[in-house]
C-alpha positions in Angstrom: 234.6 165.4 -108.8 233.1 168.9 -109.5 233.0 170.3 -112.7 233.7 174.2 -112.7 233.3 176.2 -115.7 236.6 177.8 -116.4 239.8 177.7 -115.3 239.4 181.4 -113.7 236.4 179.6 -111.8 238.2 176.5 -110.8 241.2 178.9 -109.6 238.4 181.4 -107.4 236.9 178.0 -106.0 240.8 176.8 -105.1 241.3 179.8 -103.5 238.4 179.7 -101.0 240.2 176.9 -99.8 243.6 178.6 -99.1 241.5 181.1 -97.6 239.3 179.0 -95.6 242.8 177.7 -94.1 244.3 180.9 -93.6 241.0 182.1 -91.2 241.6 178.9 -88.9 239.5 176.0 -91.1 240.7 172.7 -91.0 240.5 170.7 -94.2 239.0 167.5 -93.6 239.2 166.5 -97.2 239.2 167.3 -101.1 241.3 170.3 -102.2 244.8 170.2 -100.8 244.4 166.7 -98.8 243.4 163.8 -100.8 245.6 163.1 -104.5 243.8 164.3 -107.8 242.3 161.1 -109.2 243.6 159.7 -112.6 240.7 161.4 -115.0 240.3 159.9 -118.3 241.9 161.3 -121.5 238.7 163.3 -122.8 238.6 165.1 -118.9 242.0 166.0 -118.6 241.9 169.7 -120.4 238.6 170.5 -118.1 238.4 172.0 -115.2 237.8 169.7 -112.3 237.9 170.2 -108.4 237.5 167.1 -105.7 234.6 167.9 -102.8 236.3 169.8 -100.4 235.1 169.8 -96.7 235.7 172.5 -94.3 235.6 173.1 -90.4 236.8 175.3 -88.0 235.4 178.5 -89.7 233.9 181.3 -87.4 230.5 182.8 -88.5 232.1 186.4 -90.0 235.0 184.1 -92.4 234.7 184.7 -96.1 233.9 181.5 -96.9 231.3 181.5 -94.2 229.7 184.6 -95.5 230.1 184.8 -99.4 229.2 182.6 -101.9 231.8 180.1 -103.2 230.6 178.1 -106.1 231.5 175.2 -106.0 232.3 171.8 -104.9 233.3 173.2 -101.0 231.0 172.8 -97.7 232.1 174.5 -94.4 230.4 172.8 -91.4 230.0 174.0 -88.5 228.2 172.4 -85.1 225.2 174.4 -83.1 223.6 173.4 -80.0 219.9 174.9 -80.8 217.8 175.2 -83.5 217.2 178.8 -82.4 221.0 179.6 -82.9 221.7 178.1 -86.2 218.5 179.7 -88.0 220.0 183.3 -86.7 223.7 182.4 -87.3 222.3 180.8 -90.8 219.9 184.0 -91.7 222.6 186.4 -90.2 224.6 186.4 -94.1 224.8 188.9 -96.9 223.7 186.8 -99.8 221.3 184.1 -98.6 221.1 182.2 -102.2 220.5 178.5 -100.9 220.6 176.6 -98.1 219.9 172.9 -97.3 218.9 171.5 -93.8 220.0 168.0 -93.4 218.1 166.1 -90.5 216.3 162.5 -90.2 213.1 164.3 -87.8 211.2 165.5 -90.8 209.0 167.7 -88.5 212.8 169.9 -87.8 213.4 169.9 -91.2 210.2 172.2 -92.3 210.3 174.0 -88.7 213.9 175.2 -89.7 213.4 175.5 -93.5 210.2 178.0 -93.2 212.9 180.2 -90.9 215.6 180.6 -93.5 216.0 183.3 -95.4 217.2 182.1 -98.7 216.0 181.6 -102.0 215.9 178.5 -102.1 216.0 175.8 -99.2 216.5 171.9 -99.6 215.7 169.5 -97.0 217.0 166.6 -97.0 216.3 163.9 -94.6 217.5 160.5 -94.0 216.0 156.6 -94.1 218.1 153.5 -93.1 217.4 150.6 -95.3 215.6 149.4 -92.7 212.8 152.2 -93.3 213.0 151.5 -96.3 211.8 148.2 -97.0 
């Protein structure tokens, strides 16, 4: 669950969602498709919002373009690394991104090209690598 500061917030986070669906996203899961879990008696007057995944969205959407908040990721597929850097560095705010890959190398190549405040990468190791 995602913990959203007020219920104004939780309400502008809820409707990125309707508006993600209303500019062609599909809703893979979260807001709107899976049941609110049972929250316990102390978290039931806060403001809580499940991850919500989102695909489908072209590159000029809101919720492609603006900042939502909260507990939402639109995804959406690239064939080069070329493409996704533009189509990534081609938005108006640019606070964060995160580049999720298990070939390290990609990772920094891609990160040093982004043109956000911050940049995570994240990579990936099997147990297997890990022992």
């Amino acid at each position: 669950m995602g913990a959203l500061v007020s219920k104004e917030h939780m309400q502008k986070v809820k409707g990125y969602v309707k508006i993600a669906v209303t500019e062609g996203g599909t809703v893979h899961c979260g807001e709107g498709v899976d049941e609110d879990p049972e929250l316990p008696e102390k978290h039931k007057q806060g403001y809580f919002m499940k991850p919500t995944v989102v695909t489908g969205l072209g590159d000029k959407t809101r919720c492609m373009q603006e900042e939502i908040f909260g507990p939402v990721v639109c995804i959406t597929p690239f064939d080069t690394e070329e493409e996704v850097i533009e189509r990534a560095n081609d938005v108006k705010y640019g606070l964060s991104a995160s580049v999720w890959s298990s070939d390290v190398g990609r990772t920094h190549r891609v990160s040093q090209k982004l043109h956000a405040g911050t940049v995570w990468e994240i990579g990936r190791a099997s147990c297997r690598e890990r022992v």
